[in-house]
KOLMI-460789 format. One line per 5 residues: for each residue x, y, z of N, C-alpha, C. Coordinates in steps of 0.1 Angstrom, whole numbers, plus 5000, padded with zeros to 4 digits. Example, Ala and Ser with C-alpha at 12.3 -4.5 7.8 and 13.67 -1.06 7.14 Angstrom:
BEGIN
5132:4943:5078:5123:4955:5078:5132:4967:5078 | 5128:4978:5071:5137:4989:5071:5129:5000:5079
//
This chain:
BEGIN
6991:4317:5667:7001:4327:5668:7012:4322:5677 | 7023:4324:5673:7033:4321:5679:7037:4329:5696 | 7046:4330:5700:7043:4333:5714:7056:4347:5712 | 7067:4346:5701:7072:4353:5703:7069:4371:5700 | 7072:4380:5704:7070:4392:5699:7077:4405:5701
7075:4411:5690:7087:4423:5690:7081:4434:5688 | 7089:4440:5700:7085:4459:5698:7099:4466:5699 | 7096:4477:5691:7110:4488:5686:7105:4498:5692 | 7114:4505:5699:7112:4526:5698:7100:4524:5712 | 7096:4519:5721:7082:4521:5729:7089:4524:5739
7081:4543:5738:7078:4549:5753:7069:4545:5762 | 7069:4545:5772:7056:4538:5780:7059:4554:5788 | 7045:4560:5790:7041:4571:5805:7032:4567:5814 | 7034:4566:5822:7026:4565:5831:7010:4572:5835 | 7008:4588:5828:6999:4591:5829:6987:4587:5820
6985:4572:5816:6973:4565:5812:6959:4574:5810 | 6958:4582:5823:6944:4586:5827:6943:4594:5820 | 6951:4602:5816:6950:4616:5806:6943:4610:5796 | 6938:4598:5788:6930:4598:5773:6925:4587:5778 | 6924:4578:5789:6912:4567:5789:6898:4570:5787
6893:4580:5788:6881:4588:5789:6878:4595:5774 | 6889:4597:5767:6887:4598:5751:6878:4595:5742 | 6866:4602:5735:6861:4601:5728:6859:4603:5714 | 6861:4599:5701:6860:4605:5691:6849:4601:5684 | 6838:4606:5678:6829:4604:5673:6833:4597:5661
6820:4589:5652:6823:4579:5639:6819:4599:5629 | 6811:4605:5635:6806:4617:5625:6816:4622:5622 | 6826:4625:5635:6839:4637:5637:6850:4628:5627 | 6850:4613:5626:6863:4605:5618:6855:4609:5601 | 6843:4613:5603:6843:4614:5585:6843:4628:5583
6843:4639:5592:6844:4649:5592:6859:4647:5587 | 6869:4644:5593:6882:4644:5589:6881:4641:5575 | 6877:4631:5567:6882:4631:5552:6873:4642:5544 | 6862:4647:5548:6855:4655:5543:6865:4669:5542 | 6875:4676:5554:6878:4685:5557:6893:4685:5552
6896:4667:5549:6912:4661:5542:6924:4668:5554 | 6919:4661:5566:6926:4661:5579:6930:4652:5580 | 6938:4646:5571:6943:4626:5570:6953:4624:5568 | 6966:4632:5578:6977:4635:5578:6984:4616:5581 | 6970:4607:5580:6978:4592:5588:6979:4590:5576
6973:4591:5563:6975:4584:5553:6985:4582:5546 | 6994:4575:5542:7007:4574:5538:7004:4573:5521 | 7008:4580:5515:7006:4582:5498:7016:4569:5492 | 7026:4567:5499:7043:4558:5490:7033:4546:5496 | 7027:4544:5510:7025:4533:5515:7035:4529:5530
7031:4519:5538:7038:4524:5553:7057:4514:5549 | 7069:4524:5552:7079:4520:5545:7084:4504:5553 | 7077:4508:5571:7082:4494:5579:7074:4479:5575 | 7063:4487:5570:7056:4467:5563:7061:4466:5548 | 7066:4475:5538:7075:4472:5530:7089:4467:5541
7098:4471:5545:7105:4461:5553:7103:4450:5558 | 7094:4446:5564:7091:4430:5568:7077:4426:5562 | 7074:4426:5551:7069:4422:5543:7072:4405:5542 | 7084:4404:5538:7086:4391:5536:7082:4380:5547 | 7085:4388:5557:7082:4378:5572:7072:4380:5578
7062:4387:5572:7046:4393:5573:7037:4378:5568 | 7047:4378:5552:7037:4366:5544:7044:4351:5545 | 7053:4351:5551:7067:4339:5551:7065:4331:5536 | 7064:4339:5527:7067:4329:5512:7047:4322:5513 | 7037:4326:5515:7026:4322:5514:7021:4325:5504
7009:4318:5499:7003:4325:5488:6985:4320:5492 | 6981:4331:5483:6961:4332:5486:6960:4331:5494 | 6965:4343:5506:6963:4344:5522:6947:4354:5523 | 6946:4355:5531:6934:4366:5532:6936:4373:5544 | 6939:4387:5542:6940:4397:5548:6935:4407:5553
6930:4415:5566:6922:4424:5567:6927:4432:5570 | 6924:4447:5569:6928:4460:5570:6916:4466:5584 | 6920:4467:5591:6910:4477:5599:6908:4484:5599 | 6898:4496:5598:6895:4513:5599:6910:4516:5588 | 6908:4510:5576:6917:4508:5560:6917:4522:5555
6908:4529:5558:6910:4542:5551:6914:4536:5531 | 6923:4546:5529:6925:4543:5514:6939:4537:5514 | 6942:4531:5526:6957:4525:5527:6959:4517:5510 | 6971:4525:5503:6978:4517:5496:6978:4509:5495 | 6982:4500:5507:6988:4486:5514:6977:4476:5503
6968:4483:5506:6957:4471:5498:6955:4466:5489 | 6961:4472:5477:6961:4470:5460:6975:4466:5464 | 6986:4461:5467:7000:4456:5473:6996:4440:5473 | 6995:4442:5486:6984:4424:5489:6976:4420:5479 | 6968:4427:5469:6955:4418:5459:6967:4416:5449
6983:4428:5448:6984:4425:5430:6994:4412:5432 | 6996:4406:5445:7004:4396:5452:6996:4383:5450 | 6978:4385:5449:6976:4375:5447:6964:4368:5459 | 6965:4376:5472:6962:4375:5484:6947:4387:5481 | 6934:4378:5490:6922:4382:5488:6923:4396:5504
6917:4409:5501:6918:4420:5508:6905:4422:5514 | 6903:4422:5524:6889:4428:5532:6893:4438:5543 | 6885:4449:5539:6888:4460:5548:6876:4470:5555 | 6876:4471:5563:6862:4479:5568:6869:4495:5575 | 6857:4507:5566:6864:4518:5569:6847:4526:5573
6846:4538:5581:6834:4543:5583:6830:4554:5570 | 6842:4558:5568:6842:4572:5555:6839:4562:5541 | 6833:4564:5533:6830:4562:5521:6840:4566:5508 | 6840:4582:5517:6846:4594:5508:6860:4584:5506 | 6865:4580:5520:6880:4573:5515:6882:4559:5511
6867:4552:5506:6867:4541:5499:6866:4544:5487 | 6859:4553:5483:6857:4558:5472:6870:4565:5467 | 6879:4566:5476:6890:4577:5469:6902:4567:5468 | 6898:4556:5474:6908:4541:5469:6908:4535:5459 | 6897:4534:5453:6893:4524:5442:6897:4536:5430
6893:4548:5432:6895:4559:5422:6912:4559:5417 | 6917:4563:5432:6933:4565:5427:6942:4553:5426 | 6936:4539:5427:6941:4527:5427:6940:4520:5411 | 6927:4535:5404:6922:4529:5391:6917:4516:5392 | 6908:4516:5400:6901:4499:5401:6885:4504:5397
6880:4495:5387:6867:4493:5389:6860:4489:5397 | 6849:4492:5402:6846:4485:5414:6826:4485:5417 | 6821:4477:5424:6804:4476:5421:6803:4475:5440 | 6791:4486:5442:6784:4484:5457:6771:4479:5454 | 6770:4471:5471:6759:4470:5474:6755:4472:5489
6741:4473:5494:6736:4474:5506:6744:4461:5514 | 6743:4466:5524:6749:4452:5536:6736:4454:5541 | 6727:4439:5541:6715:4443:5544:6712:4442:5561 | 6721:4437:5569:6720:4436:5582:6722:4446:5589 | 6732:4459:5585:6730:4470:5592:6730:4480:5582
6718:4489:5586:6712:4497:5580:6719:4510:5573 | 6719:4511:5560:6731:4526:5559:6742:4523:5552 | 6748:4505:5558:6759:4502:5554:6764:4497:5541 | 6772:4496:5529:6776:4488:5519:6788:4485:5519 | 6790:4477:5510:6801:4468:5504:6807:4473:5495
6822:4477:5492:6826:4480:5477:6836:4470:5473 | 6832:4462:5463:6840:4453:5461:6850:4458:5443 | 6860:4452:5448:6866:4451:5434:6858:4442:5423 | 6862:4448:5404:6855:4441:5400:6863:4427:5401 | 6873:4425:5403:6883:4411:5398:6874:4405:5415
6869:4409:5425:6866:4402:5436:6875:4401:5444 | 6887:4406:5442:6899:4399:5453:6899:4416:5467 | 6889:4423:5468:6892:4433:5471:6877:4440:5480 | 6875:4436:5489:6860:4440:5494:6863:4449:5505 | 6853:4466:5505:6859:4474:5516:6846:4478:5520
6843:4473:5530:6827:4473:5538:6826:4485:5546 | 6819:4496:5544:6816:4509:5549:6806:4505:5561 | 6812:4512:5569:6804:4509:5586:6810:4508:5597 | 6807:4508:5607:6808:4508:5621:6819:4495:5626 | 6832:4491:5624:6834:4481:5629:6831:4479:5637
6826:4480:5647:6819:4473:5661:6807:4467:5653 | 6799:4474:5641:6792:4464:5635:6796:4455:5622 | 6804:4452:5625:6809:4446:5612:6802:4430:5614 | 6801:4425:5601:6789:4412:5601:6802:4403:5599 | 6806:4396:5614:6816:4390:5610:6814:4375:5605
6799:4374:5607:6798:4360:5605:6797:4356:5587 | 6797:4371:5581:6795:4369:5567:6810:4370:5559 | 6822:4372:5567:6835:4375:5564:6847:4367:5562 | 6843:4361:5575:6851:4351:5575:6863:4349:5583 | 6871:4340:5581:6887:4340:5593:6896:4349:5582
6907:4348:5591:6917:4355:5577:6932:4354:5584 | 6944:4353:5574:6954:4345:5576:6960:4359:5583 | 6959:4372:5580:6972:4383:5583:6959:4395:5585 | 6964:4402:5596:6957:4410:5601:6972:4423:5598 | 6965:4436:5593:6976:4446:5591:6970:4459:5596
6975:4461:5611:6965:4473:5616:6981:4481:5619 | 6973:4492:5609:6984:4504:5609:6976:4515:5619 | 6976:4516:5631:6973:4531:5638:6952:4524:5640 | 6950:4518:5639:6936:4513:5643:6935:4513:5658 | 6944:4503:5661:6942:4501:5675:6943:4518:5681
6951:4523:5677:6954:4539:5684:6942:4548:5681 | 6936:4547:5669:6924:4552:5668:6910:4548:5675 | 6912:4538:5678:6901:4535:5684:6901:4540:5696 | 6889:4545:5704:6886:4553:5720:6889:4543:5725 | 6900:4548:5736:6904:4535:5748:6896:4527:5753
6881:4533:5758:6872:4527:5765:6868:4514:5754 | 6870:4514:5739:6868:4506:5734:6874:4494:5730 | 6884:4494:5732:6902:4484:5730:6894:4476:5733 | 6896:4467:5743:6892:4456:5749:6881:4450:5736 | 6875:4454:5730:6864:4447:5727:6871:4452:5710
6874:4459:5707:6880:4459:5695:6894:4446:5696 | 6899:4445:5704:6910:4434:5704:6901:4419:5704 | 6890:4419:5711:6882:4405:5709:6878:4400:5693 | 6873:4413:5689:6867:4414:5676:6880:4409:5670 | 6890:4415:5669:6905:4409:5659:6906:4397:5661
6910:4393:5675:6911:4375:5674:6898:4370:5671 | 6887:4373:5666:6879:4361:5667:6876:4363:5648 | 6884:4370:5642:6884:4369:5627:6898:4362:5623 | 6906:4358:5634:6916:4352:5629:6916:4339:5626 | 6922:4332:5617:6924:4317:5619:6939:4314:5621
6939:4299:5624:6946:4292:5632:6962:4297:5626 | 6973:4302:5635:6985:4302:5628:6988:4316:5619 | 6977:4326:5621:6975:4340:5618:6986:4346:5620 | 6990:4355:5613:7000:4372:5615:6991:4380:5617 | 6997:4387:5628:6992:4405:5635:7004:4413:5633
7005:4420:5627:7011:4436:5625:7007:4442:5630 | 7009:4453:5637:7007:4462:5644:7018:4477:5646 | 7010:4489:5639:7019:4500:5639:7011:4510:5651 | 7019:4514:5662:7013:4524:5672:7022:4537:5672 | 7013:4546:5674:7021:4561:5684:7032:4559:5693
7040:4563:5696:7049:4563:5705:7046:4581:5711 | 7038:4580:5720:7034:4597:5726:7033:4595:5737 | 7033:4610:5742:7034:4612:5756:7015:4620:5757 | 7006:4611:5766:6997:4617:5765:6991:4630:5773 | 7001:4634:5780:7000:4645:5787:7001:4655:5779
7011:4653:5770:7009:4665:5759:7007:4663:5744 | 7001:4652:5738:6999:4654:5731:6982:4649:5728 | 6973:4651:5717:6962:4647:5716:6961:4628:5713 | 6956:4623:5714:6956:4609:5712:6957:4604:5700 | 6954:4615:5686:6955:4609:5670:6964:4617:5666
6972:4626:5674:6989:4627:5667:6997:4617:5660 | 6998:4629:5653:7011:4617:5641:7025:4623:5641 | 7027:4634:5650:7044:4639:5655:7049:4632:5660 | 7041:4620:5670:7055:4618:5676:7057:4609:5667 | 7071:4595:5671:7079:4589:5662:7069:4575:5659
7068:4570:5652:7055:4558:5646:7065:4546:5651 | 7055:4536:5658:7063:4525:5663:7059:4511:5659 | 7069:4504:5656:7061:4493:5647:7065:4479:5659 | 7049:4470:5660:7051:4458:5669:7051:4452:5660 | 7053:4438:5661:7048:4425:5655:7043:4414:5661
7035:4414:5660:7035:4401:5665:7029:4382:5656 | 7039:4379:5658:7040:4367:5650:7042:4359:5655
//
């Protein structure tokens, strides 16, 4: 990774303490698609990684890309019709299942036999695998590195208490010379809840 980096639009507040102690349950995040409380989901697709798109993939090709807590992001069928192989891990089913559906992709699961509960939904063409489960258990040793990491609002969903080790988990799927994207909240946590989507959406990069 290069050393330079850019951020646009960032409020910084000082009252941190107000959500470090934040919890959201993995039951309460599939409660949300069950109840279609998924006001993060972008239907067109997010419009600022269509804008730097180009300087996302610098002219590359058969990169491999991961989507974090992917939901039914768009973004995904974008990257595979480009050519570039998609790995994404989401805890909801309901919104793996409602990707492959409205993406019109055939698609075949199986058990992940290492953690219990969990599967795989892969495309049939293969360019396209969305692993249902717990990222903190994600089997990274069966995954692999990957060239571009595209985390739209992951880091922000994730409980503070857990950053730290969700940010380890990211670099240690990267390979050498990787893109990170990164789209955050720009909020004031004194007033607002920690998975608002009012305030203004802020896009880093780091490349």
């Amino acid at each position: 990774m290069d050393d330079t980096r850019t951020l646009l639009d960032v409020k910084e507040y000082p009252d941190t303490e107000v959500q470090k102690d934040r919890v959201l349950t993995l039951e309460e995040w599939q409660e949300k698609w069950v109840s279609r409380k998924i006001g993060f989901h972008q239907e067109q697709g997010h419009q600022l990684l269509k804008k730097h798109l180009d300087t996302f993939l610098k002219g590359e090709n058969g990169l491999r890309v991961f989507f974090p807590l992917c939901g039914k992001a768009v973004e995904m069928k974008w990257f595979a019709d480009l050519g570039h192989s998609v790995v994404g891990v989401e805890i909801s089913e309901l919104g793996i299942r409602e990707f492959f559906t409205e993406q019109n992709l055939s698609y075949s699961e199986e058990p992940i036999m290492e953690i219990p509960g969990a599967k795989v939904f892969k495309s049939c063409k293969g360019n396209i695998s969305l692993y249902c489960c717990n990222l903190f258990d994600l089997p990274r040793a069966n995954i692999g590195k990957f060239d571009r990491i595209w985390d739209r609002g992951a880091l922000v969903a994730i409980n503070p208490g857990d950053r730290e080790r969700y940010a380890d988990i990211m670099l240690s799927l990267t390979r050498k010379g990787f893109q990170y994207l990164l789209a955050v909240l720009s909020y004031d946590p004194t007033k607002h809840a920690a998975q608002t989507t009012e305030e203004r959406e802020t896009w880093m990069a780091l490349i």
